[in-house]
C-alpha positions as CSV (number, residue, x, y, z in Angstrom):
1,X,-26.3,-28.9,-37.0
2,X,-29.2,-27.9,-35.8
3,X,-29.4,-24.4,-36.1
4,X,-28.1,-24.7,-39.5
5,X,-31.6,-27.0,-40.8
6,X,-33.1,-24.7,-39.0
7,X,-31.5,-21.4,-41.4
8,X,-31.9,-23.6,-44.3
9,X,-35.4,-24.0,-43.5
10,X,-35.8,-20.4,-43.1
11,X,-34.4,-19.4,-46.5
12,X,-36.7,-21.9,-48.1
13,X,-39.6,-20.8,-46.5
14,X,-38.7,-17.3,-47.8
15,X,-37.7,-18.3,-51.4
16,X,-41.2,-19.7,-51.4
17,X,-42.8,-16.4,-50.6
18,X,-40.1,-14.8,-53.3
19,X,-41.8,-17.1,-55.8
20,X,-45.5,-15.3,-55.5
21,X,-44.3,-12.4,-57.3
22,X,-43.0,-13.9,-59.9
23,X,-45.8,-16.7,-60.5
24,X,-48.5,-13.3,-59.9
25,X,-46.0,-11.2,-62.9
26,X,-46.8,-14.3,-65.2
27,X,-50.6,-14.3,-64.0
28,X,-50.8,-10.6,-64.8
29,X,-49.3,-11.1,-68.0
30,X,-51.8,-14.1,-68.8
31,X,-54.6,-11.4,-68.1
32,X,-53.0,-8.6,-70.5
33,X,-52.5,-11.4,-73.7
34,X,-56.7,-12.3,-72.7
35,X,-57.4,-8.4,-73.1
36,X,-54.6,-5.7,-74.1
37,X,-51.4,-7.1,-75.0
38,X,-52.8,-9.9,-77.0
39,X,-49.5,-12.0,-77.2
40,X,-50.0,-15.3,-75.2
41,X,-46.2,-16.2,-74.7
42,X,-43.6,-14.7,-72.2
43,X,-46.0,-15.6,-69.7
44,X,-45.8,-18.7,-69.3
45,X,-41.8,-19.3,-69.2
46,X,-42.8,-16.7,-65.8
47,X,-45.7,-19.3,-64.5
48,X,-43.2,-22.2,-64.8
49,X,-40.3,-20.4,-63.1
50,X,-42.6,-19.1,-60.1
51,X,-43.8,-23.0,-59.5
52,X,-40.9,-24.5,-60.1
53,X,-39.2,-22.4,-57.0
54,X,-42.5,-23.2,-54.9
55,X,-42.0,-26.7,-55.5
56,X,-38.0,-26.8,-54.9
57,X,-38.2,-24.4,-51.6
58,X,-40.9,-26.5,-50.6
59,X,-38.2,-29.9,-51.1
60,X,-35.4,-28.1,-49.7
61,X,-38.0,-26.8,-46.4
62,X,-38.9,-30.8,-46.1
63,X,-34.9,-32.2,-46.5
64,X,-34.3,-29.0,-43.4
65,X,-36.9,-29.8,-41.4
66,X,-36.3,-33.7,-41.8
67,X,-32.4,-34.0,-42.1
68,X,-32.6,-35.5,-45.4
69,X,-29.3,-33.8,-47.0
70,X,-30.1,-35.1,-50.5
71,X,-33.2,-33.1,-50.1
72,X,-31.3,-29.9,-49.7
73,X,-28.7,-30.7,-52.1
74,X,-31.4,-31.7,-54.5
75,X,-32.6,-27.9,-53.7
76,X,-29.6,-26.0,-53.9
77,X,-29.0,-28.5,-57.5
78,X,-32.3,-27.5,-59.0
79,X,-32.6,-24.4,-57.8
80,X,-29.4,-23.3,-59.6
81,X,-30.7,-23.7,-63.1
82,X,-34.2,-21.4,-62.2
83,X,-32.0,-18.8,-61.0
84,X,-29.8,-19.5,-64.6
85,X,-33.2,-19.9,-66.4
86,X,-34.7,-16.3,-65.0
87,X,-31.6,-14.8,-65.4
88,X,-31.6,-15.7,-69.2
89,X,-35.4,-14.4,-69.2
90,X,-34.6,-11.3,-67.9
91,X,-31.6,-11.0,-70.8
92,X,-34.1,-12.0,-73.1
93,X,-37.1,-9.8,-72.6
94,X,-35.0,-6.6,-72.4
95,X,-33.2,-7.8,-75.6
96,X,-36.3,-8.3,-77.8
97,X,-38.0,-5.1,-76.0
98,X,-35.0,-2.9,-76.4
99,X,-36.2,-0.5,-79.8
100,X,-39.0,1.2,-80.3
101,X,-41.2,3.8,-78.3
102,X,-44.1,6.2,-79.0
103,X,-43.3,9.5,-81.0
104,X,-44.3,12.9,-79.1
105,X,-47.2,15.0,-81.1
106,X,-47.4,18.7,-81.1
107,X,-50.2,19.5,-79.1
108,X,-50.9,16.2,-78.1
109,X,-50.4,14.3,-75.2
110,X,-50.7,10.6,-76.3
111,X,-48.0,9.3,-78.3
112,X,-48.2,8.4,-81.9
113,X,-46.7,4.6,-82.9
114,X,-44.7,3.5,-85.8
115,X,-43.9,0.4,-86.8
116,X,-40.6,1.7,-88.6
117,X,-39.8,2.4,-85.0
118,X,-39.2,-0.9,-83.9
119,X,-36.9,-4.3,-85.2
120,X,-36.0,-7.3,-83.9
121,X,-37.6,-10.5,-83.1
122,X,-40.6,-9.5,-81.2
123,X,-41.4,-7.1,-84.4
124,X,-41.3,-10.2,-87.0
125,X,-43.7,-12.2,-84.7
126,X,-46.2,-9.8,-84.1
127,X,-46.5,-8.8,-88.0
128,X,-46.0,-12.3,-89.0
129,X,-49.6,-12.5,-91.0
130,X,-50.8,-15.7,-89.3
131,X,-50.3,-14.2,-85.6
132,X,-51.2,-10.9,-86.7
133,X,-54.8,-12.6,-87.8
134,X,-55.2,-13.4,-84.3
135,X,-53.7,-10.8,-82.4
136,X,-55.6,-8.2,-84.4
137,X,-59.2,-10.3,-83.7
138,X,-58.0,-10.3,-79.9
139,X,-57.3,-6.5,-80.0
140,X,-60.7,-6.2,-81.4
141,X,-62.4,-8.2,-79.7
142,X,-61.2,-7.0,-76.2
143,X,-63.5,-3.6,-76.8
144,X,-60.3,-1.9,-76.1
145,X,-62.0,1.2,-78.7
146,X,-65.2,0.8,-77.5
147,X,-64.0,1.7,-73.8
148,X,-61.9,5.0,-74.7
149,X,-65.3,6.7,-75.9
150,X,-66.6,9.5,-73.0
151,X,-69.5,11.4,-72.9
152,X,-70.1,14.5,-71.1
153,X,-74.3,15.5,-71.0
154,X,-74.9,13.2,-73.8
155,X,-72.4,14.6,-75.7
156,X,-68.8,13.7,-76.7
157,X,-66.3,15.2,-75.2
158,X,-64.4,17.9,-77.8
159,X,-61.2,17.7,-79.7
160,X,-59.4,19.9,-76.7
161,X,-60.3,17.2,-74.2
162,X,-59.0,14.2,-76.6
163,X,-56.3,15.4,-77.3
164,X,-54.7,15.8,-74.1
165,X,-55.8,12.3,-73.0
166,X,-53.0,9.7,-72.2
167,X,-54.2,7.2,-74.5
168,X,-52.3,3.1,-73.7
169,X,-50.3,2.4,-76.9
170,X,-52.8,-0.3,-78.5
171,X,-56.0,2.7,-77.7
172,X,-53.7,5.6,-79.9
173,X,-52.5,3.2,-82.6
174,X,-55.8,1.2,-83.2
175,X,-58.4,3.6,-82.4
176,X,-57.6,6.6,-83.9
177,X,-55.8,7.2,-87.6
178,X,-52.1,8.4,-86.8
179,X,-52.0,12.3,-86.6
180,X,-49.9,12.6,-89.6
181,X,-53.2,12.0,-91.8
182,X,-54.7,15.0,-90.9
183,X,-58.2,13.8,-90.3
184,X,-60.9,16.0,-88.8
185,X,-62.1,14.1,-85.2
186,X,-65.8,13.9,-84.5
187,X,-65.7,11.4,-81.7
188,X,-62.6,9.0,-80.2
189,X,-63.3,6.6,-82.4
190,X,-64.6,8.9,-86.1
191,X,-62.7,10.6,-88.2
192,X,-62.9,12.9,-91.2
193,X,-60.6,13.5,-94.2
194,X,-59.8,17.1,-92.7
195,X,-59.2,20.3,-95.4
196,X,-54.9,19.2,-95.3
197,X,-54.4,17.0,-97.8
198,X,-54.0,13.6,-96.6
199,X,-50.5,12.4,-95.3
200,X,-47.8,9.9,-97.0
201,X,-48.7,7.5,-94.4
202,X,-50.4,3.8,-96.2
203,X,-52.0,3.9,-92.4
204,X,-54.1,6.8,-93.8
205,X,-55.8,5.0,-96.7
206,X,-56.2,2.6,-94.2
207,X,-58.1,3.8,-91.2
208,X,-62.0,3.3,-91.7
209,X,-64.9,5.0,-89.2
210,X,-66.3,0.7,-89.9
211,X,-66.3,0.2,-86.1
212,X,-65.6,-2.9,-86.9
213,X,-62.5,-2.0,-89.0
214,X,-61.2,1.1,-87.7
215,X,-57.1,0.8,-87.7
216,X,-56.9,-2.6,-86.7
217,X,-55.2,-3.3,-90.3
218,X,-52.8,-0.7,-90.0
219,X,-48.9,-0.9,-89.2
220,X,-49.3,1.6,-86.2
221,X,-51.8,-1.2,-84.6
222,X,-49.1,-3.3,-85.0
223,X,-46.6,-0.4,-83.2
224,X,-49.2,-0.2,-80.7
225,X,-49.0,-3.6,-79.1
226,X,-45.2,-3.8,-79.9
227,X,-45.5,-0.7,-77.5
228,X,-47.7,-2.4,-75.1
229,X,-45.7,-5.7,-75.2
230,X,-42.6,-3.5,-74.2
231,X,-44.4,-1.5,-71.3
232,X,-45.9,-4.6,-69.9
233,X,-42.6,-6.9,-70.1
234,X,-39.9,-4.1,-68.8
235,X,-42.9,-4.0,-65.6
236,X,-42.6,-7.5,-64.9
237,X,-38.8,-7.5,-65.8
238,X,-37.9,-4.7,-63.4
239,X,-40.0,-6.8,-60.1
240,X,-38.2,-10.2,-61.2
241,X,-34.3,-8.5,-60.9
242,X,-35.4,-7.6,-57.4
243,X,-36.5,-10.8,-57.1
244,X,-33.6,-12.4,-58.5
245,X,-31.2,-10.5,-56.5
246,X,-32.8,-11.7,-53.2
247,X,-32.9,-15.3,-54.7
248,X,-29.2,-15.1,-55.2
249,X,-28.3,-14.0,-51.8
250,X,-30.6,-16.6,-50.4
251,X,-29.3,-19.4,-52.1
252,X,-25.4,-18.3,-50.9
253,X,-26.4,-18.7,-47.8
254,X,-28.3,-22.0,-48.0
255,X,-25.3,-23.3,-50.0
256,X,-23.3,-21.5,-46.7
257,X,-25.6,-23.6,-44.4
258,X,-25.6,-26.6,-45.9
259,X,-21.8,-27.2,-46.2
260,X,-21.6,-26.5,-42.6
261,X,-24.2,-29.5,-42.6
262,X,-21.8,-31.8,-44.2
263,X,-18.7,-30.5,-42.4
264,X,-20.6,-31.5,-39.2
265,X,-21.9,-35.0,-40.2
266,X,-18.6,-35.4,-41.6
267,X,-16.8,-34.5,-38.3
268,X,-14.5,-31.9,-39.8
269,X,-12.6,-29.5,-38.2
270,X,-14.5,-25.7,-37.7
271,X,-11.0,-24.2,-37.6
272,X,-7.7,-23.4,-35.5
273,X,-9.9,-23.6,-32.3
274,X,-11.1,-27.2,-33.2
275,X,-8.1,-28.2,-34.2
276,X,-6.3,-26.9,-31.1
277,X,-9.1,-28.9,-29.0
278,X,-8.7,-32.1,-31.2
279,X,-4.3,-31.7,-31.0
280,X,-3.6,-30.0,-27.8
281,X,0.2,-28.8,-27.4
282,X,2.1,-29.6,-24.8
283,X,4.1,-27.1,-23.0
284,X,6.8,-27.3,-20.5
285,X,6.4,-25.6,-17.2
């Protein structure tokens, strides 16, 4: 009995540990809806997940270390449903991520976002007009435009040099008027009605040098942090399968190690051998 407290103590210590990344994914995500992402929502479902498996493995370590079985049972019990609820979190942030990505630009290397591009339930939120009047202040207000300007000498740096920049998806749809327009660029953040006609785009009529302004009215803003949203979930997603995988096998065996518990306490048989001990035969010589 004892070494099996003592391996259901073990996997509870180490389902604690498994709950850092998963409480530090939700903490990263926190930080990304303050500054970047701007959408202050899937991480906390992740925050509550991560403590509620700190809290459990630290029951279930107690009831192993103690011999309380209704600890442990109330461990592997609760612990069931987290590993049902990050499973459906998982399902549900590839789901509402799944469409949608940045469009390649001929001799360009950032990516161009379009809100046509995208659909689903993550799409209706983010333009919704009420969140969109905060998310769009947030975007703003993060500096996000302010930090993509560079200056070489004084000077800023020349169309060449922009354009093969890897610009985040919020800094090329919020920043800079979508290349279809055909503006002229002066600096990362000003641009010119260029000598091609201006494109069909409604971005286009749109974009305003106001740095105040700039495209944080248009739908390719909006694509933008649809685009961040989707790289920044499918990162935390990716780390919590890993994570649930390793949960799974953990709790197996503590389920494993706790019906030998029981078996023991109950006096039940381990197998033939017992039961040959318990029933010996009798044989004729």
């Amino acid at each position: 009995m004892r070494s099996s407290n003592n391996l259901i103590g073990l996997v509870n210590f180490l389902t604690f540990l498994l709950s850092i990344p998963i409480l530090g994914g939700g903490i990263w995500l926190s930080n990304r809806a303050n500054s970047t992402d701007c959408m202050r929502f899937l991480q906390w479902p992740l925050i509550v997940i991560g403590i509620s498996i700190m809290v459990i493995s630290l029951a279930g370590f107690a009831g192993a270390c103690y011999g309380n079985k209704f600890l442990m049972w109330l461990y592997l019990f609760a612990m069931f449903f987290v590993i049902a609820a990050l499973i459906g979190f998982i399902i549900f942030a590839y789901a509402v991520t799944d469409k949608g990505s940045g469009r390649f630009v001929m001799n360009r290397r950032y990516l161009d976002y379009y809100l046509g591009d995208y659909s689903g339930w993550l799409k209706d939120r983010v333009t919704d007009d009420g969140f969109w009047g905060q998310i769009g202040s947030c975007v703003r207000d993060s500096g996000v435009c302010k930090k993509i300007r560079r200056h070489l000498n004084g000077v800023p740096e020349t169309p060449q040099m922009f354009y093969y920049r890897k610009l985040t998806p919020v800094e090329s749809g919020c920043c800079k008027p979508p290349t279809d327009c055909g503006y002229t660029y002066v600096n990362e953040t000003v641009w010119i009605p260029g000598g091609e006609m201006v494109g069909p785009n409604p971005d286009c009529m749109l974009w305003n040098n106001d740095q105040r302004l700039l495209c944080y009215h248009c739908s390719s803003c909006k694509a933008g942090v649809l685009g961040s949203l989707k790289q920044s979930w499918r990162k935390v997603s990716v780390i919590n399968i890993v994570v649930l995988i390793i949960l799974v096998i953990f709790y197996v065996i503590a389920y494993a190690a706790y019906r030998n518990v029981k078996r023991i306490d109950n006096d039940e048989p381990a197998g033939e051998a017992r039961m040959t001990k318990s029933h010996p035969s009798h044989f004729q010589i």
